[in-house]
C-alpha positions in Angstrom: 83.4 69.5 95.4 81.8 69.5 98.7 83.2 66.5 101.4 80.0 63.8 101.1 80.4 64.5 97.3 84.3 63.2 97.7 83.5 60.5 100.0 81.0 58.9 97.9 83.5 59.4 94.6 86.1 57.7 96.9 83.4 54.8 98.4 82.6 54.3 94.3 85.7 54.2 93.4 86.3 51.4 96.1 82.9 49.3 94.4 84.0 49.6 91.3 87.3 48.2 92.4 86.0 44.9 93.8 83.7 45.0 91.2 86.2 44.3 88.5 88.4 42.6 90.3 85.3 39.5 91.1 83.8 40.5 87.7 80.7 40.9 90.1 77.5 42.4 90.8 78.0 43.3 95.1 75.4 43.3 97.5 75.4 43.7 100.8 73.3 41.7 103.7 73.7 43.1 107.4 70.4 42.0 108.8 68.4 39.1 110.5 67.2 37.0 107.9 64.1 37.0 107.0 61.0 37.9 104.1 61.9 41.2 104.5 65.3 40.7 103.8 64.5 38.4 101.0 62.3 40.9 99.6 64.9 43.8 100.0 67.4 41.6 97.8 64.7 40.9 95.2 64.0 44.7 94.9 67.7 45.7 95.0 68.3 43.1 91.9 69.8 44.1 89.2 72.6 42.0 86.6 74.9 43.9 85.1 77.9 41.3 85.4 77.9 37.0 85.6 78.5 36.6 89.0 77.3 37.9 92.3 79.4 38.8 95.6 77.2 38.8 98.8 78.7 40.8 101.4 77.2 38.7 105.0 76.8 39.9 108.3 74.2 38.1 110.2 73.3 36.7 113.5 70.7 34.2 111.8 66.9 34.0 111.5 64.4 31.8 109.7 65.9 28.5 107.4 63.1 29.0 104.7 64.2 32.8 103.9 68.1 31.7 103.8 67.3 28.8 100.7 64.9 31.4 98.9 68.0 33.9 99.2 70.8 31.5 98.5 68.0 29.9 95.6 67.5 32.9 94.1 71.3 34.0 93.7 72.2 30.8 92.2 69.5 30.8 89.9 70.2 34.6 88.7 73.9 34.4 88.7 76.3 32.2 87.1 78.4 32.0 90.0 77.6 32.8 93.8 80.3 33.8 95.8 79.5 35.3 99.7 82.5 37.3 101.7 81.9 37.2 105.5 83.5 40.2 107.2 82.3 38.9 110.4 79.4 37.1 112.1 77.4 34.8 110.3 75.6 32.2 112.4 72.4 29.7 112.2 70.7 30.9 109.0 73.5 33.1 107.7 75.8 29.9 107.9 72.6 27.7 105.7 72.9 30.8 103.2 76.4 30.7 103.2 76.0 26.4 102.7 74.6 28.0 99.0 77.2 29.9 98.3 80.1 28.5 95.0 82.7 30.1 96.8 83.1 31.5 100.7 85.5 34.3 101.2 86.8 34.4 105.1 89.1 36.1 107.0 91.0 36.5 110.8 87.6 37.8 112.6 85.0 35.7 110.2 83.0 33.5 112.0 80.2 30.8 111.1 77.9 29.2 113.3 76.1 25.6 113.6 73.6 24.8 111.0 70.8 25.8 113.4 67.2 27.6 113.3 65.2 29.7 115.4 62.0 28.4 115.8 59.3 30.9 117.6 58.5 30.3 121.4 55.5 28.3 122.4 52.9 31.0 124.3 55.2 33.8 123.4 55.0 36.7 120.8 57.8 37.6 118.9 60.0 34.9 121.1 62.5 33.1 119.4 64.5 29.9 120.9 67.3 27.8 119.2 66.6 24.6 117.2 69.1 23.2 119.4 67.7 23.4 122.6 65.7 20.7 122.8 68.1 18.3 121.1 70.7 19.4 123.6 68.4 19.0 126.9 67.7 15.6 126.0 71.3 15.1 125.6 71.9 16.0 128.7 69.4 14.4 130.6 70.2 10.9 129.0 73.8 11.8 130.5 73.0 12.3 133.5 70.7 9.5 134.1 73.8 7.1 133.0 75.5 9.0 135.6 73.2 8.5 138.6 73.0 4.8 137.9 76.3 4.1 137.3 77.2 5.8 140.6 74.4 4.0 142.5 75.2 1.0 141.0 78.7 1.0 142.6 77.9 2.4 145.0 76.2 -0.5 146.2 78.6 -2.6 145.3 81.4 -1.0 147.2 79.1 -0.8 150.0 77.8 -4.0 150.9 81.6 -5.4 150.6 80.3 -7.4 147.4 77.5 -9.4 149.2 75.0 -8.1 147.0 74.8 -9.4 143.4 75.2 -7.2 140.4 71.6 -8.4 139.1 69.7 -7.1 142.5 72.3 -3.7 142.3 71.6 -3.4 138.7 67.7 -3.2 139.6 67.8 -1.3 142.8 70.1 1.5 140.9 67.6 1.5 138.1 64.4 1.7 140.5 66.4 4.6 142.5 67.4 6.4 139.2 64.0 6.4 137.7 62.5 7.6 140.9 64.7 10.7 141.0 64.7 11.5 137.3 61.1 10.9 136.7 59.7 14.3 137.3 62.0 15.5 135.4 61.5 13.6 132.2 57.0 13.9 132.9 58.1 17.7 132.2 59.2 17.1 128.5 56.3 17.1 125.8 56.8 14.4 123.1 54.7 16.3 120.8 57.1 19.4 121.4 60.2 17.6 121.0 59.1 16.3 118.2 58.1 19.1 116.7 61.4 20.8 117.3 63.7 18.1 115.8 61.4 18.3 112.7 61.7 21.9 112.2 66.1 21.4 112.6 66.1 18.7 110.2 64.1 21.2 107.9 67.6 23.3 107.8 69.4 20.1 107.5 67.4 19.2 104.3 67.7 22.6 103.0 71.5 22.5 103.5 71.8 19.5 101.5 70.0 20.6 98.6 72.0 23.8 98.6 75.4 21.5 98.8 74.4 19.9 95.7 74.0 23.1 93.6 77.0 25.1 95.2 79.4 21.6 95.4 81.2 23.7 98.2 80.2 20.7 100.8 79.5 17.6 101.0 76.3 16.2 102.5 77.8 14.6 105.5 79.3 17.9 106.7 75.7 19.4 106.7 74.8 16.9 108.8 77.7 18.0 111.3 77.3 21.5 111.2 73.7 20.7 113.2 74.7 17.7 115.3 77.9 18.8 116.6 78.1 21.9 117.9 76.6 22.6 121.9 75.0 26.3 121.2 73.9 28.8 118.2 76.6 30.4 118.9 79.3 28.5 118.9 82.3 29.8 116.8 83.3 28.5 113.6 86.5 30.2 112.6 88.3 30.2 109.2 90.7 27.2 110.0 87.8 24.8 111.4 85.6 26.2 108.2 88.0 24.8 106.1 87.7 21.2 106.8 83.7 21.7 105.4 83.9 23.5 102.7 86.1 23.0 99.7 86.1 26.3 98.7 87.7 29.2 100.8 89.9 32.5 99.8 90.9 35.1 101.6 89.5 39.0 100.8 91.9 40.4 98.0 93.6 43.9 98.8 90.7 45.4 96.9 87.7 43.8 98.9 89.6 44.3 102.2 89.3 48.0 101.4 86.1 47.9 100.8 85.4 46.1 103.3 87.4 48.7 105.8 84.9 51.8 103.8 82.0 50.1 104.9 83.1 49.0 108.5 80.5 50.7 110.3 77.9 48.3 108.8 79.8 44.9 108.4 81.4 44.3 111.5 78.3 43.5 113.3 74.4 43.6 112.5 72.5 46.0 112.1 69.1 46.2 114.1 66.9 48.0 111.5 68.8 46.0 108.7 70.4 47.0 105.4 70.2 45.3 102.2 71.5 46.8 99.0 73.4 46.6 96.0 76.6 47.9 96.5 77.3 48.4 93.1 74.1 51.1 92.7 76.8 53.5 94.7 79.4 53.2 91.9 76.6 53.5 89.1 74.8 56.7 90.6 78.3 58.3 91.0 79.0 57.7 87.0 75.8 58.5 86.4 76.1 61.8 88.4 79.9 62.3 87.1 78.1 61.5 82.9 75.3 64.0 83.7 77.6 66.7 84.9 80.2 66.5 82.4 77.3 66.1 79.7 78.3 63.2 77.5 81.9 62.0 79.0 83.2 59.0 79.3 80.8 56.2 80.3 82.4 54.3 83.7 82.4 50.6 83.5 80.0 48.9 85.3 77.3 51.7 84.7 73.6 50.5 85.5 70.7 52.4 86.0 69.5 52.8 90.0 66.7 50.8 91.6 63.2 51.8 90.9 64.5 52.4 87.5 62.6 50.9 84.0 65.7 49.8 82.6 66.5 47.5 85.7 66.8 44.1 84.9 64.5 41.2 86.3 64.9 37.8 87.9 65.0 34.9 85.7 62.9 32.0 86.1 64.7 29.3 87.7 67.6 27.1 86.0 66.0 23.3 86.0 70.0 22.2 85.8 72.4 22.8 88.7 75.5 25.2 88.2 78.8 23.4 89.0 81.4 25.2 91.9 84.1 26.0 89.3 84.4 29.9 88.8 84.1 30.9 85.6 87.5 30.8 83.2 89.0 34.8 82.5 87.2 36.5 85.0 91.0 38.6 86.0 90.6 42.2 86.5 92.8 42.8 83.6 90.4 41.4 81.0 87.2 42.9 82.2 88.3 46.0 82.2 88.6 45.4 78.3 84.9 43.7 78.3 82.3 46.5 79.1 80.5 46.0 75.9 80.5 42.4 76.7 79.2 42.5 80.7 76.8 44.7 79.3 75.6 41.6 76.7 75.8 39.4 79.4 72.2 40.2 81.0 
């Protein structure tokens, strides 16, 4: 057998592995989120098992494709879980809000619940939600600042002889002259605008909370109104105190996530989005079509562009709950092939 044939054998084997051990369908998502990317997942779909494991790596992108994503796993799958190798910011971390389960390790990281909203007057220019929000900020603390230190200023100054009423005016006149220019530069309309568009992820998040019930409203709220930049680090520990739901990667998905290192570990410009799981079903496919009728390998499923391959659902009307589904072990799928296959 030549070497590429052996390394995909041994990268199948490693699928399969996870596969059984999650009793999942595995995709993997190392791209900027977006309709492409939504489209690549819709044409890479294909149930062969209840539940679905999302492989992330993303530095973010636009809030509407990250619910249609996240909407359309729940709705296929009975449960949603989404292992983040390691970067997973603005959009990825909205996706991830949709998510039953999060799987995280030492170099995962999410981001704050923000969007990138296109540049006004530029093409193909993006800018962070947060910008705006976090200018204004700014700007209203510093104008505290300058009166406050005007104000005693004057006080200190003129030995007290001057009251705290006349201070308190000239301070405001001499603050407002100095700042003003700076605030004629801001555009209502364009603030506006902006803090509409983040509270578009915010509403997103929530309605993905109350399908995953990995998160509860208020934290949706605070992963876009606490954090200073997109990208700000969200580590496993500080994750935790958000979501309810968080494992660490089995042996079997840390391997698989060491095979596929090269496209995990950060994103990928041109993006990839496939089905893991295709890798492990051409292999048996190959391995049934050399060996002309042997043993069938669980999991089997016909590749994309196929017939045979299975279609997405129309949406459920009732929301899943976040518990995982009862006897999903390792040890009893492997005894179940007739039964996954049942399941579609």
């Amino acid at each position: 057998m030549a070497k590429a044939e052996e390394d995909a054998t041994d990268a199948a084997d490693v699928v399969r592995a996870a596969e059984i051990e999650y009793d999942a369908d595995i995709y993997l998502y190392s791209a900027a989120i977006d309709h492409k990317g939504y489209g690549r997942i819709v044409q890479s779909f294909n149930r062969t098992r209840p539940n679905a494991l999302l492989l992330l790596t993303t530095n973010g992108g636009l809030a509407n494709s990250a619910y249609k994503i996240a909407r359309f796993f729940q709705n296929q799958y009975e449960h949603f879980t989404i292992c983040i190798p390691s970067v997973c910011k603005s959009a990825g971390t909205l996706l991830a809000v949709g998510a039953h389960d999060l799987i995280m390790g030492p170099f995962s990281e999410l981001g704050p619940l923000d969007v990138q909203l296109y540049e006004r007057d530029e093409i193909f220019s993006r800018k962070s939600g947060l910008l705006s929000h976090s200018a204004f900020e700014a700007l209203k603390r510093e104008t505290f600042d300058v009166y406050e230190h005007i104000l005693l200023s004057i006080k200190a100054r003129s030995g007290d002889n001057i009251s705290f009423s006349v201070a308190s005016a000239v301070a405001g006149e001499m603050t407002t002259g100095l700042l003003a220019p700076i605030y004629e530069q801001i555009s209502p309309t364009g603030l506006g605008s902006d803090y509409r568009d983040l509270q578009v992820a915010v509403h997103y998040g929530q309605r993905l909370a109350m399908y995953s019930g990995n998160i509860e409203p208020a934290h949706v709220d605070w992963l876009t109104e606490n954090y200073p930049s997109h990208d700000f680090i969200i580590d496993e520990e500080e994750a935790r105190q958000m979501f309810k739901n968080i494992d660490g990667p089995t042996d079997a998905l840390w391997k698989l996530i060491g095979t596929f290192a090269e496209i995990m570990l950060s994103e990928r410009e041109d993006g990839l989005v496939l089905r893991l799981s295709d890798i492990a079903s051409e292999v048996a496919n190959d391995d049934e079509a050399s060996f002309n009728g042997g043993e069938e390998s669980h999991g089997k499923a016909e590749v994309a562009g196929s017939p045979a391959r299975n279609r997405p659902r129309a949406n459920r009307t009732r929301a899943k709950g976040s518990e995982p589904a009862e006897g999903s072990e390792a040890a009893k799928v492997e005894g179940s092939d007739g039964n996954a296959a049942k399941a579609n």
